[in-house]
C-alpha positions as CSV (number, residue, x, y, z in Angstrom):
1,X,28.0,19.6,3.3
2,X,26.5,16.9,4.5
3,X,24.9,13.2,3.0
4,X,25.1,9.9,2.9
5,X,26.5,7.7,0.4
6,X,26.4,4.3,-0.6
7,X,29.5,2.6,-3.6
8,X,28.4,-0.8,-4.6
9,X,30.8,-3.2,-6.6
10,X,29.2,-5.8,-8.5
11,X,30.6,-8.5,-10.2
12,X,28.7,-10.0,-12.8
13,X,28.1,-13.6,-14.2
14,X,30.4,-13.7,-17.7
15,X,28.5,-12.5,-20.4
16,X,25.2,-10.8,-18.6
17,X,26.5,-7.0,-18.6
18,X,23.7,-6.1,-20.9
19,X,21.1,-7.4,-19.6
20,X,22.3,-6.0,-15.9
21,X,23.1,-2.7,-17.4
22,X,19.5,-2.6,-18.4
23,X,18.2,-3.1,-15.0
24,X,20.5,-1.2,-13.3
25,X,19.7,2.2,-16.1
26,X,16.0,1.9,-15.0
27,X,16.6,1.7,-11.5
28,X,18.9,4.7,-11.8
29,X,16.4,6.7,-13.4
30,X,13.4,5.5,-11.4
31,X,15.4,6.8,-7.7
32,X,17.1,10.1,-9.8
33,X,13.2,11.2,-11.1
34,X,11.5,9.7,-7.8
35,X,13.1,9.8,-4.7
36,X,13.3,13.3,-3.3
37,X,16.5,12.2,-1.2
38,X,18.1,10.8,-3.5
39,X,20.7,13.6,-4.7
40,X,23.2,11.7,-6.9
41,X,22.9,7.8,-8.9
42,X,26.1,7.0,-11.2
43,X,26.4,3.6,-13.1
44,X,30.0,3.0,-13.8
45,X,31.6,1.0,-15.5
46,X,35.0,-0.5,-14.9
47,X,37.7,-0.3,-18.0
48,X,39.3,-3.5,-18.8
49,X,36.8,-5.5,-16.8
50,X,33.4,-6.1,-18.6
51,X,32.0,-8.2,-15.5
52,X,32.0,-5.7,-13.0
53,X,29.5,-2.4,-12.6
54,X,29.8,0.1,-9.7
55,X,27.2,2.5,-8.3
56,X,27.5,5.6,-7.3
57,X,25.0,7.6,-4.7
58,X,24.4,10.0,-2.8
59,X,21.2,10.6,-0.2
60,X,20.0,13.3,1.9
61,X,20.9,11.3,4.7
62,X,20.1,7.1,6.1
63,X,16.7,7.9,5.9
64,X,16.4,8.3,2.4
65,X,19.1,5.5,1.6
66,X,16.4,3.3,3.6
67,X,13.5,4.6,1.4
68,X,14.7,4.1,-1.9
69,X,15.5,0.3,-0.4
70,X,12.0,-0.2,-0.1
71,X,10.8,1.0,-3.1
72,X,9.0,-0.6,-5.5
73,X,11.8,0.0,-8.0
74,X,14.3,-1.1,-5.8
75,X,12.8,-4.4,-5.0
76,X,12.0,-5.0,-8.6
77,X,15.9,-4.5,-9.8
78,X,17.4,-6.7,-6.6
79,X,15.2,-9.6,-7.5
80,X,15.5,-9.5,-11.2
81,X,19.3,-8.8,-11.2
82,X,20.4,-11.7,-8.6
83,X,20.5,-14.2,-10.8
84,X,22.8,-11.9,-12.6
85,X,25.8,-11.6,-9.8
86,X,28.3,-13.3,-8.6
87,X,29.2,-11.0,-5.9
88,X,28.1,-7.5,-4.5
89,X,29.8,-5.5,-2.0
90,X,28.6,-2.1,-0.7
91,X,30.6,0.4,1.2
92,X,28.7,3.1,3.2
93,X,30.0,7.0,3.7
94,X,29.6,10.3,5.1
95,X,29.6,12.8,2.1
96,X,31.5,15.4,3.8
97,X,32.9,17.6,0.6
98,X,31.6,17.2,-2.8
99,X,33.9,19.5,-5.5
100,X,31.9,21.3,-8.1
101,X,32.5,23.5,-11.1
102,X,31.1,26.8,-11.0
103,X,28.2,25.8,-13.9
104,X,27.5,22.4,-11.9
105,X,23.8,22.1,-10.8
């Protein structure tokens, strides 16, 4: 298997997790229904720390990690959420195994 990946840790300004959570769902959604390369798009968030939300996802490969950066969603979410972090970090990987259950899609 093959893919490329992306984990991003945010840490957010005290108190603006709902309204970040809110921007980060619909940008989610928009690169899960819209992007054909995007494979994989997981909000987390972290247990005991209210202030900080990781993502998740998984491409077809750099091309499509560099498409859904210039998408209209993506754009949209990065400038409305900025105001919103303190600090963002982002780690990029080579999928190279991904486990799944037999009834996994």
């Amino acid at each position: 298997m093959s893919g490329y990946a992306i984990i991003v840790d945010f840490v957010l300004v005290p108190g603006k997790q709902a309204e970040f959570r809110r921007l980060v769902d619909e940008n989610a959604r928009s690169s899960s229904n819209s992007e054909h390369g995007c494979r994989h798009f997981d909000v987390l968030e972290s247990r005991g720390q209210a202030d900080r939300i990781f993502l998740y996802e998984v491409y077809d490969d750099r091309a499509a990690f560099e498409a859904h950066v210039q998408s209209p969603h993506f754009s949209k979410f990065d400038r409305e959420t900025a105001h919103l972090v303190t600090n963002k970090s982002v780690i990029h990987c080579d999928l190279v195994y991904r486990g799944r259950r037999p009834d996994d899609n």
